[in-house]
Structures are given as structure tokens and as C-alpha cells.
Backbone as a chain_set.jsonl record, in Angstrom:
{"seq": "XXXXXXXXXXXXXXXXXXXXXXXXXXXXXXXXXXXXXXXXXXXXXXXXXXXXXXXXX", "coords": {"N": [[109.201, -64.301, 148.188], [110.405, -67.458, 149.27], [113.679, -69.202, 149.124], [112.757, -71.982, 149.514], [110.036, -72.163, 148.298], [110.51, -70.544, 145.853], [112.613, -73.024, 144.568], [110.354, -74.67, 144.477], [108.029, -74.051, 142.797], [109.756, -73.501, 140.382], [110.226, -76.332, 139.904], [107.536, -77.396, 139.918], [107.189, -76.102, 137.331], [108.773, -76.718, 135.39], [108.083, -79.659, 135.281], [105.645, -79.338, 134.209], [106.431, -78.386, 131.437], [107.846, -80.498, 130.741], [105.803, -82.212, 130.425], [104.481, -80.727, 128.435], [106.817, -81.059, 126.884], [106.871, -83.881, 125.997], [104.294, -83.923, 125.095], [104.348, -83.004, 122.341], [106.497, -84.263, 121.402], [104.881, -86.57, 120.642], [102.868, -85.572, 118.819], [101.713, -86.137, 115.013], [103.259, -84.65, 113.44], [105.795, -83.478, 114.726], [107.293, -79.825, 116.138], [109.922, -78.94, 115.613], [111.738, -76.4, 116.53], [109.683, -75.808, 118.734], [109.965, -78.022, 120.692], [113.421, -77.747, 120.736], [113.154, -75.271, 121.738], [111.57, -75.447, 124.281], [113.417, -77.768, 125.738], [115.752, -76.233, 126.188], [114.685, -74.585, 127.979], [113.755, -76.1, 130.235], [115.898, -77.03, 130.863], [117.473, -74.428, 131.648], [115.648, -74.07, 134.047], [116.509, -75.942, 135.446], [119.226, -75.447, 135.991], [118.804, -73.703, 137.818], [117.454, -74.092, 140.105], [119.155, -76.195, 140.76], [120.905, -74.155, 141.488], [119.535, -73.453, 143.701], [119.19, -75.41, 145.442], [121.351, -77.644, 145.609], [121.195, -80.47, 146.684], [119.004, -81.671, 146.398], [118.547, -82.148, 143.075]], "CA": [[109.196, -65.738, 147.952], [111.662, -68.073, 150.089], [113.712, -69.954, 148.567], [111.671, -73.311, 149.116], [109.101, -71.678, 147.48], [111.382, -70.657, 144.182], [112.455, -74.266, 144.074], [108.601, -75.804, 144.05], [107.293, -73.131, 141.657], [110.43, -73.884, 139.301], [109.75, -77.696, 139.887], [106.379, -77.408, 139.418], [107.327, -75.598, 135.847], [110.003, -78.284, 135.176], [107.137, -80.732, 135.212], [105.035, -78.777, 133.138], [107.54, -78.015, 130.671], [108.24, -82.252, 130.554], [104.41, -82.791, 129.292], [104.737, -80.031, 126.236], [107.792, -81.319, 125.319], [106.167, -84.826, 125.672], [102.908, -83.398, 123.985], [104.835, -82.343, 121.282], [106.911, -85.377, 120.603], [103.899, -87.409, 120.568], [102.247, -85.22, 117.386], [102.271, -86.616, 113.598], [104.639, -84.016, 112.727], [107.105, -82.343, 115.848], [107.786, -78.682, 115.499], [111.607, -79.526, 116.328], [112.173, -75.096, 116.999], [108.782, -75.736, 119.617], [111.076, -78.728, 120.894], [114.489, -77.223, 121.644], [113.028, -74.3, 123.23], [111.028, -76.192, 125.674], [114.287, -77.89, 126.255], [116.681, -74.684, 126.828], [113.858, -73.679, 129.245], [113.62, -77.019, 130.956], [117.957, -76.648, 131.024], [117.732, -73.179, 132.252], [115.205, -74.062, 135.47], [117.066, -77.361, 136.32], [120.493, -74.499, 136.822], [118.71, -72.816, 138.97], [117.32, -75.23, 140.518], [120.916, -76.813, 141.509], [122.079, -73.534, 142.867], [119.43, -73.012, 144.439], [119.553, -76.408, 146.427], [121.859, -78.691, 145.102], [121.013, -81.866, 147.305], [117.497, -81.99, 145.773], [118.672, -82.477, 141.403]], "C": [[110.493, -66.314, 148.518], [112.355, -68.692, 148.767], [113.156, -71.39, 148.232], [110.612, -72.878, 147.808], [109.107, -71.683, 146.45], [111.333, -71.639, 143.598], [111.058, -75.174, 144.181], [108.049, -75.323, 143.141], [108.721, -73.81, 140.574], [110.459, -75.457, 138.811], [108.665, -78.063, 139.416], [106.268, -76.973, 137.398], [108.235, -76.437, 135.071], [109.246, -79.57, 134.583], [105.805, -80.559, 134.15], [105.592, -78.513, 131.688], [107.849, -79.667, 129.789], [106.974, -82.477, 129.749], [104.278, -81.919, 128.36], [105.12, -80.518, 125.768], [107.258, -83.237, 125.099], [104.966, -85.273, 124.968], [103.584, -83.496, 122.697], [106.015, -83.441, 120.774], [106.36, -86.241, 120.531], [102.918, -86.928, 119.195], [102.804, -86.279, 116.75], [103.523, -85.788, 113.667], [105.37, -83.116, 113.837], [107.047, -81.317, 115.58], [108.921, -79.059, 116.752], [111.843, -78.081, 116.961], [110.872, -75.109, 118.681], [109.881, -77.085, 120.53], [112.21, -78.552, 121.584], [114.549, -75.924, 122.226], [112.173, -75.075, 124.433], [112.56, -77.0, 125.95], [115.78, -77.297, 126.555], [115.832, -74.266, 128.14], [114.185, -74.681, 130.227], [115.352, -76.462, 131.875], [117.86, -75.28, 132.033], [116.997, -73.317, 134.401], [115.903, -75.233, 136.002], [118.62, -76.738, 137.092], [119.72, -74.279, 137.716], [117.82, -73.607, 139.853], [118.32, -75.894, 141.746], [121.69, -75.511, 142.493], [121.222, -73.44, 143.856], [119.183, -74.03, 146.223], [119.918, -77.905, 145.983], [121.956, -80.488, 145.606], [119.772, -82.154, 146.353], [117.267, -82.169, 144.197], [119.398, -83.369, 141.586]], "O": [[111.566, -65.753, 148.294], [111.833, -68.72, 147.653], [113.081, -71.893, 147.111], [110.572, -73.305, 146.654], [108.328, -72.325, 145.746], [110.651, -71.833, 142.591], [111.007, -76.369, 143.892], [107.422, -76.117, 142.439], [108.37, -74.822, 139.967], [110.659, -75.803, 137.647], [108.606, -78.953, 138.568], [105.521, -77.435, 136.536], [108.019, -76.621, 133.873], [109.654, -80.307, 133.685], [105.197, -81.422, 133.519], [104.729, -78.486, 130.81], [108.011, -79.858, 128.584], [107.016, -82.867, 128.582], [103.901, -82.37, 127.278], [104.791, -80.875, 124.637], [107.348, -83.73, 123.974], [104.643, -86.35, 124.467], [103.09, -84.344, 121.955], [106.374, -83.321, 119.603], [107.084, -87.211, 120.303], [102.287, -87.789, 118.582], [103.681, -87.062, 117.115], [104.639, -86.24, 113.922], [105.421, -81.908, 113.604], [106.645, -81.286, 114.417], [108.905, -79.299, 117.959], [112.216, -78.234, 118.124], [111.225, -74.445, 119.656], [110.785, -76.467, 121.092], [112.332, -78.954, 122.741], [115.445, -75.444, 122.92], [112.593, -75.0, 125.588], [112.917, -76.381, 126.952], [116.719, -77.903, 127.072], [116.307, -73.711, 129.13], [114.9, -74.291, 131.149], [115.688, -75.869, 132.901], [118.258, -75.351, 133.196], [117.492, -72.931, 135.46], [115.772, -75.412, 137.213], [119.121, -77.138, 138.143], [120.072, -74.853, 138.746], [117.697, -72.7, 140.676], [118.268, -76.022, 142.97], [122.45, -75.534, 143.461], [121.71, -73.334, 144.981], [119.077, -73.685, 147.4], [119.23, -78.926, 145.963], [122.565, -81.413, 145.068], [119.881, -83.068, 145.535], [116.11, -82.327, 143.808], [119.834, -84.015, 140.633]]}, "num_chains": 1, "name": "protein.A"}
């Protein structure tokens, strides 16, 4: 896998990742632990992400 590649698959999961945690703050009741792991994950692909082509974040 190139790097382009990396960064569209991790983009693509970035974006996926955005409508859970948007699913999931749209319930009656949040699960806040479902919550700040979808946003550690989000955090974690947006690093790598940046190194892996920091013009494009």
C-alpha cells in the first residue's frame, strides 16, 4: 500500500469514525466510554495522517 493509499483508507476511516461518534451523540442516552474512544481513534488517525502528508490536515 503507497502511501496515497494509507492516507485515503485512514481518511476514509476518519469519516467513518465522525458518523459513530455523531450517531452516538445523537442517542437519548450517550455511552460517554463509546464516545471518547471513537475520539482517541479519530486523534490517533488524524497523527498519522499529518505525518504522513502534512499539507493535506
Amino acid at each position: 500500500m503507497s502511501a496515497m493509499e494509507r492516507f485515503e483508507a485512514l481518511r476514509s476511516r476518519h469519516a467513518q469514525l465522525e458518523q459513530e461518534l455523531n450517531d452516538e451523540t445523537h442517542r437519548p442516552l450517550p455511552n460517554t466510554e463509546i464516545m471518547s474512544r471513537i475520539k482517541r481513534e479519530k486523534l490517533r488517525i488524524k497523527d498519522e495522517m499529518a505525518r504522513l502528508d502534512p499539507v493535506h490536515c
